[in-house]
C-alpha positions as CSV (number, residue, x, y, z in Angstrom):
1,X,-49.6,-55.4,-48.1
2,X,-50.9,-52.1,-49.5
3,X,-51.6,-50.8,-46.0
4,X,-48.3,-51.9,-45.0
5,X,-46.9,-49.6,-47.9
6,X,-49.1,-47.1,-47.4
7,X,-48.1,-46.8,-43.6
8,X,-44.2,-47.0,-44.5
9,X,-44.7,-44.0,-47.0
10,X,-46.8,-42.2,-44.1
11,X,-43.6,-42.5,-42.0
12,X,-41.5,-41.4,-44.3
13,X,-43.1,-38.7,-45.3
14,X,-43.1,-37.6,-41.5
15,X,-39.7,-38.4,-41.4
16,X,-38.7,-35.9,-44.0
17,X,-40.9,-32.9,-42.2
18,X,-39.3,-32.9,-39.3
19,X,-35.9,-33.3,-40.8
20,X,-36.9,-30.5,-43.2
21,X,-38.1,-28.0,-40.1
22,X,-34.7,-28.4,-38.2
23,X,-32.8,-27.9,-41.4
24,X,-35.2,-24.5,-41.1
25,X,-34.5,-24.0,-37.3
26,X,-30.9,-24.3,-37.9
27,X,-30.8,-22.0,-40.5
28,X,-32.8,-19.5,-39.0
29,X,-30.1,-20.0,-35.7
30,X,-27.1,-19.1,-38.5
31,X,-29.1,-15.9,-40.1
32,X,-27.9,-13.5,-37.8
33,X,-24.1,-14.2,-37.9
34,X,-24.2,-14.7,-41.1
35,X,-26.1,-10.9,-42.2
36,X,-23.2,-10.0,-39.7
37,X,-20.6,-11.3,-41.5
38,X,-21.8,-10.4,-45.0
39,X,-22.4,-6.7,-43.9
40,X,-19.4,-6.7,-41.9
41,X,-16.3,-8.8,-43.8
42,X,-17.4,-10.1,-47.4
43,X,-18.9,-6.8,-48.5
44,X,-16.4,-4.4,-46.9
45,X,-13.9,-7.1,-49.0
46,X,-16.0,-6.9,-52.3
47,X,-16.4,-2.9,-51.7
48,X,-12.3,-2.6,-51.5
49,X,-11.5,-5.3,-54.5
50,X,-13.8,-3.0,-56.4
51,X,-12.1,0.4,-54.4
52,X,-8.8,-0.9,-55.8
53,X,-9.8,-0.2,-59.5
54,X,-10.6,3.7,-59.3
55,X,-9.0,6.8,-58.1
56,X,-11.3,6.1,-55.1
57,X,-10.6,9.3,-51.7
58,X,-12.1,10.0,-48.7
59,X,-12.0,13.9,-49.3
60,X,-15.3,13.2,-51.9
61,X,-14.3,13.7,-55.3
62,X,-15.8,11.8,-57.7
63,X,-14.1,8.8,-58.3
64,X,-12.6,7.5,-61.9
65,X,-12.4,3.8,-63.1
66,X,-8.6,3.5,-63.3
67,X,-8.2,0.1,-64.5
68,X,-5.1,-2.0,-63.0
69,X,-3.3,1.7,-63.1
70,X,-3.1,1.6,-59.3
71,X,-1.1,-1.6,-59.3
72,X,1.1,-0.9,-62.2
73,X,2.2,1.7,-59.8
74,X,2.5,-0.5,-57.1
75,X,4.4,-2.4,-58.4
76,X,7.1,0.6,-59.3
77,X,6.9,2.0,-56.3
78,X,10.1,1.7,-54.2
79,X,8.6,2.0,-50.9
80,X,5.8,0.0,-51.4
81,X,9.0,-2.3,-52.1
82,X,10.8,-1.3,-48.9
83,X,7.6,-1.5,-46.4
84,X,7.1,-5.3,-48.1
85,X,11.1,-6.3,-47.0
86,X,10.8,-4.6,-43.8
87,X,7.8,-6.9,-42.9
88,X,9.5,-9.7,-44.2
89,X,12.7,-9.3,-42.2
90,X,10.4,-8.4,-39.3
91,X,8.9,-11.9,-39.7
92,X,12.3,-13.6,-40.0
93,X,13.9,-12.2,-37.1
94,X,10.8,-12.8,-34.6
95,X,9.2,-16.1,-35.8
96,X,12.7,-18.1,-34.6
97,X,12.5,-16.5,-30.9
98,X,8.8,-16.6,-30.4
99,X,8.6,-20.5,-31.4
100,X,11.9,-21.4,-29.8
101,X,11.9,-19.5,-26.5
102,X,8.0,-20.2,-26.2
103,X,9.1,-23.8,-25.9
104,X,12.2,-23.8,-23.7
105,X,9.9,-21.9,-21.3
106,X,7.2,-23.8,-21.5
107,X,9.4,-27.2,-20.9
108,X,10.6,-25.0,-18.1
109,X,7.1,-24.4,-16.2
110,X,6.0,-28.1,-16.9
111,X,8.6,-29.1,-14.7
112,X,7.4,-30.1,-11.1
113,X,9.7,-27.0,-9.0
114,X,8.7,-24.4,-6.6
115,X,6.3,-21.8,-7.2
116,X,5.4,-23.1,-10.9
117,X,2.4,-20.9,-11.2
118,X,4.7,-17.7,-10.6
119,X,6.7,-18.8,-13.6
120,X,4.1,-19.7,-15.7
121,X,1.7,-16.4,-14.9
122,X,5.2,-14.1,-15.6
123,X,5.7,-15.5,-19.0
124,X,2.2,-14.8,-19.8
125,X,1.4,-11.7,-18.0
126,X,3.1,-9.6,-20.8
127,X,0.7,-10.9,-23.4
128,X,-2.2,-9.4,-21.7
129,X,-1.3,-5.7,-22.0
130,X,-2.5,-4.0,-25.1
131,X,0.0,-2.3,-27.5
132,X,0.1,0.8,-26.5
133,X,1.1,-0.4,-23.2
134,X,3.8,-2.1,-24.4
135,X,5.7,0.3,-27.3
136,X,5.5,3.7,-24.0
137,X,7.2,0.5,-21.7
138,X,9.9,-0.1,-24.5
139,X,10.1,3.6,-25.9
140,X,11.1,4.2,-21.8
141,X,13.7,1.6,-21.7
142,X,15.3,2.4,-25.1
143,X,15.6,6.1,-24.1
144,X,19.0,7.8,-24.2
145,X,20.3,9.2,-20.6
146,X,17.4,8.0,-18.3
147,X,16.4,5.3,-20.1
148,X,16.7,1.4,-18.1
149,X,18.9,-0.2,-20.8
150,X,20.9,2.5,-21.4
151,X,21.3,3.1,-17.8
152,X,22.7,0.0,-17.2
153,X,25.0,-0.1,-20.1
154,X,26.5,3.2,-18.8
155,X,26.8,1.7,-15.4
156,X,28.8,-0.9,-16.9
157,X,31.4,1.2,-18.5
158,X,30.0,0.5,-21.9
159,X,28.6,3.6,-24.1
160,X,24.9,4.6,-24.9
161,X,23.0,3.1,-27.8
162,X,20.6,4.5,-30.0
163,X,18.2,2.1,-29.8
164,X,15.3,3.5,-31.2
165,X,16.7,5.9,-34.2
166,X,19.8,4.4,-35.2
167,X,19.2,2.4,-38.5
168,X,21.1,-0.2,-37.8
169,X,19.3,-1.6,-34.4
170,X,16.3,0.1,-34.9
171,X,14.3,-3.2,-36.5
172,X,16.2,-5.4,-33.8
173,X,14.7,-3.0,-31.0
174,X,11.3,-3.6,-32.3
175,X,11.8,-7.4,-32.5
176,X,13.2,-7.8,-29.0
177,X,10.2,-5.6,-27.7
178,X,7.6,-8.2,-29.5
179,X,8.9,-11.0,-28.2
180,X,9.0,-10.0,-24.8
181,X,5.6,-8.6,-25.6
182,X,4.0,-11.7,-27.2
183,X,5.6,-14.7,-26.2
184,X,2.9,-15.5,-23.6
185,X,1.0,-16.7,-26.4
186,X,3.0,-19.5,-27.6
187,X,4.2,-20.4,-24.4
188,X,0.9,-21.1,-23.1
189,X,0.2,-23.8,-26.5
190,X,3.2,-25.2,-25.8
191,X,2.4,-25.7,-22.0
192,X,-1.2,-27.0,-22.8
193,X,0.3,-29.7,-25.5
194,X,3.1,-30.8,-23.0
195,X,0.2,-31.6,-20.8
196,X,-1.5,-33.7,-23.2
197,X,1.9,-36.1,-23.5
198,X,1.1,-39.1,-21.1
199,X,3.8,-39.5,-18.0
200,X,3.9,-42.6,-18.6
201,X,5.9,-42.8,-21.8
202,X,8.5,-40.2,-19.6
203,X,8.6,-43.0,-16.9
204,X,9.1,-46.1,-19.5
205,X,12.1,-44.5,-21.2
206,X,13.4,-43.0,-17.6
207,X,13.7,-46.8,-16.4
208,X,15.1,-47.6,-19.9
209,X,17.7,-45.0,-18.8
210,X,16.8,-42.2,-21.2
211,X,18.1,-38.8,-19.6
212,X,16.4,-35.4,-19.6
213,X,17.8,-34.5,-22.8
214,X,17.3,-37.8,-24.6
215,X,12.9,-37.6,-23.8
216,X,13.0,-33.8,-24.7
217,X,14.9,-35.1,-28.4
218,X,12.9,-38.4,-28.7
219,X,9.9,-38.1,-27.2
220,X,8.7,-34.3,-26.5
221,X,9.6,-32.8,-29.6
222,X,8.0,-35.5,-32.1
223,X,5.0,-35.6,-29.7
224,X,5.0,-31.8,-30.4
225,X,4.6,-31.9,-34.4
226,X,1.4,-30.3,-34.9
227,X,1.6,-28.0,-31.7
228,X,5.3,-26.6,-33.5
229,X,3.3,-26.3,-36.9
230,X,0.2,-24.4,-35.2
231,X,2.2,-22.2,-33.4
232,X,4.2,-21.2,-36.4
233,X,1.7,-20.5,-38.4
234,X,0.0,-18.6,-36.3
235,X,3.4,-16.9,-35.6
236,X,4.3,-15.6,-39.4
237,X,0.2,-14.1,-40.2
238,X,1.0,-12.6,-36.7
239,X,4.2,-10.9,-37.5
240,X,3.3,-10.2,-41.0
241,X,0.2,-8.2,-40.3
242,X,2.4,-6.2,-37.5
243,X,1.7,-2.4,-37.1
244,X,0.5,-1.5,-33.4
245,X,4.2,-1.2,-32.2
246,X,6.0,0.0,-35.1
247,X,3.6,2.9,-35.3
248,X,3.5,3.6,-32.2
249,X,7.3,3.5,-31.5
250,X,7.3,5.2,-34.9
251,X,5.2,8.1,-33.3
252,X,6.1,8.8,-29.8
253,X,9.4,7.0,-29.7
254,X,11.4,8.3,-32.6
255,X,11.9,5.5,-34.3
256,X,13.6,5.1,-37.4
257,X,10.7,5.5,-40.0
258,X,12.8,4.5,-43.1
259,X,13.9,1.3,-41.8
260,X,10.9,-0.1,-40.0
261,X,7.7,1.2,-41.8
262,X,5.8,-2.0,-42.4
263,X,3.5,-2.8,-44.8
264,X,0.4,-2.3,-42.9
265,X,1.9,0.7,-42.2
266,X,2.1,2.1,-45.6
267,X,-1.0,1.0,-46.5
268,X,-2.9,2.8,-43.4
269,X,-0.7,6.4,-44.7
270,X,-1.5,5.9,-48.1
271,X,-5.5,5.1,-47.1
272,X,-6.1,7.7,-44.2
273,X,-3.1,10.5,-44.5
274,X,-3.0,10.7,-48.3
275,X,-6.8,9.6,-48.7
276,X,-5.4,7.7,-51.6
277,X,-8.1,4.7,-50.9
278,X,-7.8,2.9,-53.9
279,X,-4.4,2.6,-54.4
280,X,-4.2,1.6,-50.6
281,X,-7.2,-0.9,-51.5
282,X,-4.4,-2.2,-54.3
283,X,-1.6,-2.4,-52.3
284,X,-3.6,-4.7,-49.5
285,X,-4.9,-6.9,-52.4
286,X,-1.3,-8.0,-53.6
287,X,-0.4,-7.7,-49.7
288,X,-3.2,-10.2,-49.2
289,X,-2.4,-12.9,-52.0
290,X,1.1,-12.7,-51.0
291,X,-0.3,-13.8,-47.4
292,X,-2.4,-16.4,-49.1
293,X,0.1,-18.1,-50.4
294,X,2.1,-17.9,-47.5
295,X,-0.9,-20.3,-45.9
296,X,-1.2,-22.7,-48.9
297,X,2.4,-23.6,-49.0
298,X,2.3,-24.1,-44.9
299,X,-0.5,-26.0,-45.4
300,X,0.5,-28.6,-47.9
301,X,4.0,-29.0,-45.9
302,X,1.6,-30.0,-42.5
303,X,-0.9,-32.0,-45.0
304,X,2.3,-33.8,-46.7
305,X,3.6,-34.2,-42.5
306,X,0.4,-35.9,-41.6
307,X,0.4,-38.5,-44.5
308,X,3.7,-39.2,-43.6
309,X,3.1,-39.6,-40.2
């Protein structure tokens, strides 16, 4: 009997050592990313958090503990204000298109028709190109006199419009060039969770004499929850973090600075233009929690869903 213990406590013992020297392998596998990503994202985050409490520059001076004097000016600052609305309406007027048109295409190019892979590679081909690309393509089109768009608005008897520095379009010419720009994206989640729907439930309700329209309604778009809810939230981080195009348009383009600066925008001017790094380290603190709340809300609206469900 005491052998027979003796031998069980052996094994265990032996158990534990090699479960304890692949804990140990697997940590040593991890070590690298994870030196990465503390030397690369949480101290760079730490370093600003900290940034955003002195007078911090990049010309040298000596910096000064400020307190929370950087975001009581934030917080009074009217553009800070007006770069926060114009990424908000940004994000209003592209997150409908973007979701909606990414699925009507995507239905579209599921379809068994002719040349389905043309379809499907020109809806994503635009998605590809980097930003700079994409704001000189749109800067080209918008342009007054040999500008595409305005060239065939002439040619249809209608006059010119100043698409990239009138204030009143100026936002909507940036929206209709990001859609075009990044609807690839969404299109092609869509097209990989219509793929994942069964034909067979299509085929039961087609010989139960449901139409086209009817399985899109009843069958599709339910079967499409949790795609819809990725794809918007990926959709708002993405268009509230935008800045590639509106700077660039902003630069080359001429477009209207006063209504289409974006946050990230003001934050990169303040930062690397006015070398004012701890009030820009502020101002991407409150940007930052505003974002975070964003995602907590989405999230308890999908978790709520998916109990429902």
């Amino acid at each position: 009997m005491a052998a027979r213990v003796e031998s069980a406590g052996v094994a265990q013992t032996k158990k534990e050592g090699a479960r304890g020297r692949t804990d140990l392998a697997g940590y040593l596998f991890i070590a690298p990313f994870m030196l990465a990503y503390a030397a690369f994202l949480i101290f760079p985050v730490l370093l600003g958090l900290r940034m955003s409490f002195f007078n911090a520059s990049l010309v040298g001076a000596d910096s000064q503990f400020l307190g929370f004097a950087n975001y009581r000016e934030l917080f009074g600052d009217p553009d800070f204000w007006g770069s926060l609305w114009h990424t908000i309406l940004f994000t209003l007027l592209s997150t409908p298109p973007l979701v909606i048109l990414a699925l009507i295409f995507a239905l579209l190019a599921n379809r068994a028709i002719p040349a389905r892979w043309f379809f499907r590679l020109s809806f994503f081909a635009p998605w590809v190109l980097p930003s700079s690309v994409v704001a000189l393509i749109w800067v080209w089109l918008y342009q007054p006199g040999f500008g595409l768009i305005n060239g065939y608005l002439v040619a249809l008897g209608l006059p010119e419009v100043a698409w990239l520095p009138d204030e009143s379009v100026a936002m909507f010419s940036v929206v209709i060039a990001t859609v075009w720009w990044t609807l690839g994206f969404n299109f092609i989640l869509y097209l990989a969770g219509l793929q994942e729907i069964p034909q067979d439930i299509y085929d039961a309700a087609a010989t139960d004499g449901a139409g086209p329209l009817s399985q899109i309604r009843w069958i599709t778009i339910p079967l499409l929850t949790r795609t819809t809810l990725l794809v918007l939230t990926l959709q708002i981080f993405a268009s509230l973090n935008v800045f590639d195009q509106i700077y660039i348009m902003n630069t080359t383009g001429g477009l209207n600075y006063t209504a289409t600066r974006s946050i990230i925008q003001y934050v990169y001017e303040q930062g690397f233009t006015s070398y004012r790094v701890g009030f820009a380290s502020a101002m991407s603190y409150v940007f930052f929690m505003l974002v975070l709340v964003v995602g907590l809300a989405q999230f308890a609206v999908s978790s709520r869903r998916r109990e429902n469900a």
